[in-house]
C-alpha positions as CSV (number, residue, x, y, z in Angstrom):
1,X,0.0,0.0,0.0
2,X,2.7,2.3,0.7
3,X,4.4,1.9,-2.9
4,X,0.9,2.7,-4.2
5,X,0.7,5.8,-1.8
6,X,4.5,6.8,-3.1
7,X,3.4,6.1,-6.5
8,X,0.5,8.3,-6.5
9,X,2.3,10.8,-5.1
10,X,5.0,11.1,-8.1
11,X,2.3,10.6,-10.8
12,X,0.9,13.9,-8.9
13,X,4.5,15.9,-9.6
14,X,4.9,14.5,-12.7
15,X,1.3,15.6,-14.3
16,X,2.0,19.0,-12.6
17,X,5.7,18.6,-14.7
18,X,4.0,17.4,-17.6
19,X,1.5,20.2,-18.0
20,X,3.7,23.2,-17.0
21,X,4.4,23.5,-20.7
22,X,1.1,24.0,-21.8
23,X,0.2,26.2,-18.8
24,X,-0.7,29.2,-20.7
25,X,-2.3,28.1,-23.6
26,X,-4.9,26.1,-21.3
27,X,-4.9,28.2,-18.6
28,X,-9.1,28.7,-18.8
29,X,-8.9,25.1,-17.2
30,X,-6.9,25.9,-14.2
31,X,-8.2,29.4,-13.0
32,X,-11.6,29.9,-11.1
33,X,-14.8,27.8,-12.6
34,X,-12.2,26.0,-14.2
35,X,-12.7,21.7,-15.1
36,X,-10.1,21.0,-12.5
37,X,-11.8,23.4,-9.6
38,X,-14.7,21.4,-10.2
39,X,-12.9,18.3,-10.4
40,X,-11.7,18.8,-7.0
41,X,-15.3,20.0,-5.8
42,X,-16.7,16.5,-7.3
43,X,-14.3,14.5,-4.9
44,X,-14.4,16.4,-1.8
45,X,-18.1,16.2,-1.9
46,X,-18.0,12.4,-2.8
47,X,-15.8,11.8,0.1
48,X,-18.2,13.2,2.4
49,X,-20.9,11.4,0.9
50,X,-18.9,8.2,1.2
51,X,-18.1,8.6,5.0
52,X,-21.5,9.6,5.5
53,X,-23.7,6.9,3.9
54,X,-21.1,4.1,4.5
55,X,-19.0,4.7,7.5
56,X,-20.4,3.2,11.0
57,X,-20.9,4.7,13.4
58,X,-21.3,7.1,11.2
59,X,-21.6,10.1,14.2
60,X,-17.9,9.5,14.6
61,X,-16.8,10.9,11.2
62,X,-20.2,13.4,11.1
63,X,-17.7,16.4,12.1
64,X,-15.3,15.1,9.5
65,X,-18.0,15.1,6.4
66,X,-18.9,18.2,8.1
67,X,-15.4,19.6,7.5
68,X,-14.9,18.0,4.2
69,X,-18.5,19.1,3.0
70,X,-17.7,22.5,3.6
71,X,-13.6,22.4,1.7
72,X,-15.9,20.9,-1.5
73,X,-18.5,23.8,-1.5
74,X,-15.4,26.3,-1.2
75,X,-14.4,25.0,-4.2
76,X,-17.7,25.2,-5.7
77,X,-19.1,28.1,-7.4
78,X,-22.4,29.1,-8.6
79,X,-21.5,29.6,-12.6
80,X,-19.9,26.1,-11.8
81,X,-23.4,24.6,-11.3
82,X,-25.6,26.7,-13.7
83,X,-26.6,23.7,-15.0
84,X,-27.8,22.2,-11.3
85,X,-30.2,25.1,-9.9
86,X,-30.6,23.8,-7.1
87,X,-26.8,22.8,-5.6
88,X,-26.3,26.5,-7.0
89,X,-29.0,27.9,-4.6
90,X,-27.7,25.7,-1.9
91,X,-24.2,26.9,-2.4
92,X,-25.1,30.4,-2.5
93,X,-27.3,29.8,0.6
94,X,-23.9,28.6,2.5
95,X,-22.2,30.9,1.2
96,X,-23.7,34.4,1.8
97,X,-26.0,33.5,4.9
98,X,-24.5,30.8,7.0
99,X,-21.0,31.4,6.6
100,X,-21.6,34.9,7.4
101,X,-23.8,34.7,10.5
102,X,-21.9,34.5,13.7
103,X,-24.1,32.6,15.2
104,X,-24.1,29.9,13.0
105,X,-20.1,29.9,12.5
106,X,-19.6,29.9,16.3
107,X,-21.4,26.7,16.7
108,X,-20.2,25.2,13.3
109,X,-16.4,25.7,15.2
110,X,-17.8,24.2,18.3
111,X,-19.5,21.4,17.0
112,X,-15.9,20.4,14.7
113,X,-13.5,20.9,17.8
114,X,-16.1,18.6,20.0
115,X,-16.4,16.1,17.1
116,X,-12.7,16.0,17.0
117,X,-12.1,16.0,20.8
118,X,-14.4,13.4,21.5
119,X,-13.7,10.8,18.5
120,X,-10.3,11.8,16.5
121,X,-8.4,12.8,19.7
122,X,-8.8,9.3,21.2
123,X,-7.0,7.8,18.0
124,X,-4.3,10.3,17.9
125,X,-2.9,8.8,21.1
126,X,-2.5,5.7,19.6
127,X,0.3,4.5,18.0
128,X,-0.7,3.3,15.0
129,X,-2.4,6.1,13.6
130,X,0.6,7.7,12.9
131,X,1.9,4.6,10.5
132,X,-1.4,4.5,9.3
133,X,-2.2,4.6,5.3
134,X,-5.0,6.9,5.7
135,X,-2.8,9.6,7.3
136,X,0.0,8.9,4.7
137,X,-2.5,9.6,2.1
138,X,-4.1,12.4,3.6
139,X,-0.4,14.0,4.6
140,X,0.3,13.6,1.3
141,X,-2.6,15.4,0.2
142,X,-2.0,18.2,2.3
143,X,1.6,18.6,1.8
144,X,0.0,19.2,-2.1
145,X,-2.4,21.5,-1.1
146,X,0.3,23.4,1.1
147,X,2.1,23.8,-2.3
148,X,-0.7,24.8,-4.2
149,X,-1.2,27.8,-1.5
150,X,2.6,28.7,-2.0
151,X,1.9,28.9,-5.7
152,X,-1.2,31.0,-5.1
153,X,0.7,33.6,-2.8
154,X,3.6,34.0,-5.0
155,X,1.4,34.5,-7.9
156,X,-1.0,36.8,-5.9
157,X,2.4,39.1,-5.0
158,X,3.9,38.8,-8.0
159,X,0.4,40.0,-10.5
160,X,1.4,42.7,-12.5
161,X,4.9,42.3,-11.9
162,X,5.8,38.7,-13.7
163,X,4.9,37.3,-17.7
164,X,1.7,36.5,-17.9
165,X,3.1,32.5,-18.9
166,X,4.4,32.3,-15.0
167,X,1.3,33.8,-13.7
168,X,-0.6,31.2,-15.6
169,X,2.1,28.1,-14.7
170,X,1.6,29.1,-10.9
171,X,-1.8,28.9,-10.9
172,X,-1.8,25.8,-12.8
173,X,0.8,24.3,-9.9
174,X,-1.9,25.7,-7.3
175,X,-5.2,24.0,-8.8
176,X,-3.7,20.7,-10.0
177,X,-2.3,20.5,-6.1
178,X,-5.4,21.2,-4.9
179,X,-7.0,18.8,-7.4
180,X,-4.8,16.0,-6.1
181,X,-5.7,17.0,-2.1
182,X,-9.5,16.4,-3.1
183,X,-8.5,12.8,-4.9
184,X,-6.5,12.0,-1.3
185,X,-9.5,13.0,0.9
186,X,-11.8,10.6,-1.8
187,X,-9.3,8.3,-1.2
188,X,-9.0,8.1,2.3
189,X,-12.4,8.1,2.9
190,X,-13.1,5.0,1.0
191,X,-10.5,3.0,2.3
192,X,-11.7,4.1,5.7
193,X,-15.0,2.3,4.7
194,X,-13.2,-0.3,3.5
195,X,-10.9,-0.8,6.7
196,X,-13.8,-0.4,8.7
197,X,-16.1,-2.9,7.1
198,X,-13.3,-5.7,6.3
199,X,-12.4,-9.0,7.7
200,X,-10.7,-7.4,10.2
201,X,-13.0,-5.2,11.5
202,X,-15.2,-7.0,14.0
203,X,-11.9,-8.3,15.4
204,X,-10.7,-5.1,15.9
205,X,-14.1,-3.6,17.3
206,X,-14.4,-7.1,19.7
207,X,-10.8,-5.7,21.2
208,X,-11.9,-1.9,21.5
209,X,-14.8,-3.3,23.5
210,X,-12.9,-5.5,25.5
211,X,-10.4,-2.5,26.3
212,X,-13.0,-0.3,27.2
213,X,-14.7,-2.6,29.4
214,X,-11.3,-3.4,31.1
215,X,-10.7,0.6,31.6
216,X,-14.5,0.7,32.9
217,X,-15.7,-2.2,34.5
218,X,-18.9,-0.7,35.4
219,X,-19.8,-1.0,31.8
220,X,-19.4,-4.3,31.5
């Protein structure tokens, strides 16, 4: 699995590599409302829908989807859906009235850091989360998207002041990475399902049990 993870990583850098070239020329692809934002809108929101419908218990991973739900509607965008009126209304709904009441954003933030607290926490003090695939692929996501956002600043400073081909070639860099964070999120949320719904899982949730009720014997 990890050779797969390393491939997919270098397949990433070298379609960024490949395309470089041709940067300019298709640069209406890789700006705003471009096939690749959408691209990456399509797989964040078909992660979330995978951990929601398929993941059990599914309240464990609700303020993940939550969080992932909300990366794929940032990369949504009304002209993007003109053809789907109403994921364009709900967008747009997110966008200019839920996002910007206080209210509502307040208890979004609270309702992520107790999802995490109580479920994601827990795992983090165990050792092997951290030689996990899931968090190798989703590392390797983010170290992608972390580029993409280097890209995007240098660009942003640089407007006006650089050719208008390494304007276009940063911004490329900066929505394929992003592209290839979304496909890691997709990624790690099926093989979440997967891991938790494999041969191995009732094994693993027997021992959880047992732990718990050794750590609690009241609840046994």
């Amino acid at each position: 699995m990890k050779t797969t993870i390393l491939m997919m990583s270098l397949a990433g850098v070298a379609i960024i590599l490949a395309l470089l070239p041709y940067a300019y020329v298709w640069g209406i692809h890789f700006y705003e409302q471009g096939l690749t934002e959408t691209a990456s809108a399509l797989f964040l929101a078909a992660g979330a829908l995978v951990l929601a419908i398929f993941y059990r218990p599914s309240r464990a991973v609700w303020h993940i989807v939550m969080l992932v739900a909300l990366l794929a509607n940032r990369e949504a965008d009304e002209r993007q859906l003109e053809g789907l009126p109403l994921l364009a209304k709900a967008s747009a709904f997110v966008d200019d009235v839920l996002l910007e009441n206080t209210v509502i954003v307040t208890a979004l933030l609270i309702f992520l850091l107790a999802g995490f607290l109580r479920y994601t926490w827990p795992l983090m003090r165990v050792s092997t989360f951290w030689r996990s695939d899931i968090l190798m692929i989703l590392a390797i996501g983010t170290a992608f998207a972390a580029g993409g956002q280097i890209a995007d600043v240098i660009g942003a400073k640089g407007n006006g002041t650089i050719s208008a081909v390494l304007y276009a070639r940063l911004h490329l860099i900066e929505e394929v990475s992003e592209l290839w964070f979304a496909v890691a999120v997709f990624c790690a949320s099926v093989l979440a399902v997967l891991r938790r719904h494999g041969p191995n899982a009732e094994e693993a949730n027997a021992g959880n049990h047992s732990r718990d009720k050794t750590a609690n014997p009241r609840t046994a």
